[in-house]
N, C-alpha and C positions, 0 to 999 in steps of 0.2 A: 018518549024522549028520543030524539033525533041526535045520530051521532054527527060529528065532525071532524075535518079532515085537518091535513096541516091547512094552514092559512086560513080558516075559521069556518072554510066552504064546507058545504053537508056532502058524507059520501054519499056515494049514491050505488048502490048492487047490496047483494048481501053478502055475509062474512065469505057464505059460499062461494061466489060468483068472485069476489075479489081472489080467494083463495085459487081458484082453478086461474082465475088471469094471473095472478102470480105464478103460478107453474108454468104457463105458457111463453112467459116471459124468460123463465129461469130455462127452458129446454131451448130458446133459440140461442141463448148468450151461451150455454152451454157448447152449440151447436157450432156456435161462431168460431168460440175458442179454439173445442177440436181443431177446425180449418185450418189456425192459425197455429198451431200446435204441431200440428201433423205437414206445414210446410217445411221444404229444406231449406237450408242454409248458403244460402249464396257462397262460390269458393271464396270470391275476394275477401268477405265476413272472415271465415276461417284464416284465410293465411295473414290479416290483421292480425286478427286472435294468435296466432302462431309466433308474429313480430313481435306484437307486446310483451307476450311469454318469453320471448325469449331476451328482450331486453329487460324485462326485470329478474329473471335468470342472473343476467348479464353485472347487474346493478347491485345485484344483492349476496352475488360471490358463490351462489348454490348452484348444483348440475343438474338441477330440473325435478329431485325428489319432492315426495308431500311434506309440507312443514309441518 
């Protein structure tokens, strides 16, 4: 009995061999993430973040404590 994939197509490797491609997949998206994870924050980003904060501050009558 021949399995099958999405779209009705027959896989093709074994459980094995998909499983290890599956890992391999999952260490570079992993890998990617980091990168992107581990980049900083542009200042301009931040002192957006900073304006907003501070006009919803501003808006909502609070002095900047956690609600």
């Amino acid at each position: 009995m021949s399995e099958t994939g999405k779209h009705g197509k027959k896989s093709e490797g074994s459980p094995r061999n998909r499983r290890l491609g599956n890992r391999a997949i999952g260490d570079q998206l992993r890998q990617m993430y980091k990168g992107v994870v581990d980049e900083s924050v542009p200042d301009e980003f931040l002192q957006l973040l900073e304006e907003a904060e501070a006009k919803e501050r501003a808006g909502n009558g609070t002095t900047g404590g956690e609600a």
